[in-house]
C-alpha positions, 0 to 999 in steps of 0.5 A: 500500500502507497505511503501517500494513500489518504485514509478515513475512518468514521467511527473510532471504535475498538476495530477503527482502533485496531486498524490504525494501530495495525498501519502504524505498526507497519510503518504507515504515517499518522498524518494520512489517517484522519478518524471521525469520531462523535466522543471527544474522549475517544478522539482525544485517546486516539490523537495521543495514543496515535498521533492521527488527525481527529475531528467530530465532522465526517465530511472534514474526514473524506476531505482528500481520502482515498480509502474511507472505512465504515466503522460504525455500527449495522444499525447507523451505517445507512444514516452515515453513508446517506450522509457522506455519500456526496463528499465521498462521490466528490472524493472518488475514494473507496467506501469499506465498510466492516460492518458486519451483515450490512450487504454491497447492494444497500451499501451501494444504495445508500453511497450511490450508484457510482460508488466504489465499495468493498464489503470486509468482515473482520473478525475479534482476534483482529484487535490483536493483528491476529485476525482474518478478514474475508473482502468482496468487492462491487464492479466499481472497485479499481486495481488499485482499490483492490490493493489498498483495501486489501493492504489496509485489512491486512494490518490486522491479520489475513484476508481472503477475497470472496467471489460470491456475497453469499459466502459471507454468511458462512464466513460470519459463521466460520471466522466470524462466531468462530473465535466464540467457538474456541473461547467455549472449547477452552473454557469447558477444558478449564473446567474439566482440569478443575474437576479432575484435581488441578488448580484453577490458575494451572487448568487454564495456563495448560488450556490456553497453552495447548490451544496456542500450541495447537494453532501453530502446529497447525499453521506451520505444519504441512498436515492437515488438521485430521492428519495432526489429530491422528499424529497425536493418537496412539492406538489404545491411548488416552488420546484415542478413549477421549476422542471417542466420548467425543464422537459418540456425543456427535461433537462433528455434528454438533459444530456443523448445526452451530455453523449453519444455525449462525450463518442462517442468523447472518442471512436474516441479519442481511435481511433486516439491515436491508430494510431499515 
């Protein structure tokens, strides 16, 4: 991403901050990141913490930006782009918005019909730049669009572009809810070192050593995730007993009915936000 891209923020939350902080620690400048904010607290955290430009007027903000990121909440996101939509037309710059459910069509339908706009869904782990963020983008999105949008997203994690919109109910089901997933997982696995003996404080150090260990075993490995599984499991072990509760409780079956009961609820999310 060039250096001398101008980028806008309207809305300085937790994923407005993480985002800005993602460019900085990568080496962008903090005088080409101008952040609109209504809370003059929260503008003041993230002028001293960042040293970006901050103001309470959207318009102010688009003026000379190249990328302006939506980070508000689904709820506000029409009344925010009705509102921009002429300076942003006036800018030519890329709408991207991260607000989760809202669709490009009524995005498009609340920027304009000319508007350029790329659709992200980046997920909580993003406030660590340990995220992972699935794009799409409409037929007005140049190349270099594309790439500045992508630059810009990956500052917090790994993105994935999207050739079909429909895909992101999955990945709101999958990346999105996912880390919820996770957090369940370790916290019944606390519970269980409890309940077998150990104190807290060691239950959760193990569980959430072991998960970290399994991540990047999993990242750095070559193998497959069935392939680690079966690395770890000795015929007639305790790996093997275990997993074998697990199946017979059907744990397959259950991830996949919480997978699609989520992606059933981001599609009726969609449809909701798209009648406001």
């Amino acid at each position: 991403m060039s250096t001398e891209s101008q980028i806008a923020f309207i809305g300085g939350g937790n994923m407005a901050r993480s985002l800005v902080g993602g460019l900085i620690a990568d080496g962008y400048p903090a005088q080409r990141i101008t952040v609109s904010e209504p809370e003059p607290e929260r503008r003041e955290q993230l002028r001293s913490r960042f040293g970006v430009a901050v103001t309470a007027d959207n318009g102010e903000a688009l003026e000379g930006a190249d990328a302006v990121v939506l980070a508000v909440k689904p709820q506000t996101v029409r009344t925010v782009a009705e509102e921009i939509a002429p300076a942003l037309g006036q800018a030519g710059a890329v709408a991207i918005s991260i607000a989760a459910g809202v669709r490009l069509a009524d995005l498009q339908r609340w920027l304009g019909p000319q508007a350029a706009v790329v659709r992200a869904m980046p997920n909580t782990p993003s406030l660590i730049q340990s995220g992972a963020t699935a794009l799409i983008a409409n037929a007005q999105v140049s190349a270099a669009q594309h790439s500045l949008a992508e630059s810009l997203l990956r500052a917090v994690g790994q993105t994935q572009w999207l050739t079909d919109e429909a895909q992101m109910d999955a990945v709101t089901a999958i990346s999105g809810s996912g880390p919820a997933y996770f957090f369940l997982l370790m916290e019944a696995l606390e519970e269980a070192g409890v309940e077998l003996g150990l104190d807290r404080e060691t239950a959760r150090l193990l569980t959430l050593e072991t998960a970290t260990g399994a991540a990047r075993m999993a990242l750095e490995s070559e193998d497959t995730p069935a392939r680690l599984r079966e690395r770890v499991t000795s015929p007639g072990g305790t790996t093997e007993r275990a997993l074998g509760v697990l199946d017979d409780a059907d744990l397959r079956g259950a991830i996949q009915r919480a997978a699609e009961a989520a992606a059933h609820r981001a599609h009726e999310l969609g449809n909701l936000l798209g009648e406001q």
